[in-house]
C-alpha positions as CSV (number, residue, x, y, z in Angstrom):
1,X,0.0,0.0,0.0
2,X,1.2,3.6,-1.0
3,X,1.0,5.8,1.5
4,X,2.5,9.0,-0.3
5,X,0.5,12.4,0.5
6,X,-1.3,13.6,-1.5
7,X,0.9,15.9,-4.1
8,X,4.0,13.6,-5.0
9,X,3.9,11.6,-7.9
10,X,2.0,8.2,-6.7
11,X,-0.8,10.1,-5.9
12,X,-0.9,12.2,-9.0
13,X,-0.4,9.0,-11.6
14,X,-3.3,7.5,-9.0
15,X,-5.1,10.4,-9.9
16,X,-4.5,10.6,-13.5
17,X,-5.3,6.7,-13.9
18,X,-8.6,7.2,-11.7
19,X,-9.9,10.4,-14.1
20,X,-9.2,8.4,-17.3
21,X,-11.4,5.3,-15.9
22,X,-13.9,7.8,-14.7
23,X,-14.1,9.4,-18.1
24,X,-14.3,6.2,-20.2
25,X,-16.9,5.6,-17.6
26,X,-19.2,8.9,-18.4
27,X,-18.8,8.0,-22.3
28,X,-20.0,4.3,-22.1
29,X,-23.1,5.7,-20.0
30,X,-23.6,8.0,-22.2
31,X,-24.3,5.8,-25.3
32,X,-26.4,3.9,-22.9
33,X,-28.7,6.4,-21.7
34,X,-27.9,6.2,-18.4
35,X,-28.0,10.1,-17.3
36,X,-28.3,9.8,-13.7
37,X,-25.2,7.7,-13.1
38,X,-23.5,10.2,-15.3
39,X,-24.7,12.8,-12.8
40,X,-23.5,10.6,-9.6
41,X,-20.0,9.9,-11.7
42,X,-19.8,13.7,-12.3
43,X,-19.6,14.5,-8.5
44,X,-16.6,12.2,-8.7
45,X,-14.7,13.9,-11.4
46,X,-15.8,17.6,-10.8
47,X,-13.3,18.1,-7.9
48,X,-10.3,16.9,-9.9
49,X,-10.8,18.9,-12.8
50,X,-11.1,21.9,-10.4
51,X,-8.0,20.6,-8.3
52,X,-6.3,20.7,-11.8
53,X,-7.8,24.1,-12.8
54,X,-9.1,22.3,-16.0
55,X,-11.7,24.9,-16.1
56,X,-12.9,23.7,-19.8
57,X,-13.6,20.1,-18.9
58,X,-16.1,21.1,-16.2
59,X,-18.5,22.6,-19.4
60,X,-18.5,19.2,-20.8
61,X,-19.7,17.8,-16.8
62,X,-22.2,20.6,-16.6
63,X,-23.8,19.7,-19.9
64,X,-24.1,16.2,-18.4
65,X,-25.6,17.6,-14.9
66,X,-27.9,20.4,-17.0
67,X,-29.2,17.3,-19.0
68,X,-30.0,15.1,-15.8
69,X,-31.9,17.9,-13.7
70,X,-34.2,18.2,-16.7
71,X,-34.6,14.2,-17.3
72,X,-35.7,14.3,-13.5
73,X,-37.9,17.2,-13.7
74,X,-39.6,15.2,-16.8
75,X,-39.9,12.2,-14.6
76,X,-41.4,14.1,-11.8
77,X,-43.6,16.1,-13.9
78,X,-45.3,12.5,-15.6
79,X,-45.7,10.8,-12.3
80,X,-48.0,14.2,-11.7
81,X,-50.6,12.6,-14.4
């Protein structure tokens, strides 16, 4: 077990590894529709790409958020009927 801090280069290739898998992740759910585990992954990912100051990444996130707020607000609004 690594127990490098957080910072030094384990935790940062840990990191990098982690965001890639995360990614792949968003893009396979995507294709299957899934839009609220996109939203629950996003809440994983958001923080590193703010860490990173990767400021352009977190539009791409908030289209995925933006999309699953109104998918839940359509749910909501046919169990109304």
């Amino acid at each position: 077990m690594d127990c490098s801090p957080p910072g030094s280069s384990a935790h940062g290739i840990f990191q990098e590894v982690l965001l890639e898998l995360l990614e792949h992740c968003v893009d396979g759910l995507w294709k299957a529709e899934r839009y609220k585990v996109i939203s629950e992954i996003s809440k994983l990912i958001i923080p590193i790409y703010e860490n990173r100051r990767k400021f352009e990444n977190l539009k791409f996130i908030e289209l995925f958020m933006e999309l699953t707020q109104k998918f839940w607000r359509l749910c909501t609004q046919r169990k109304d009927f």
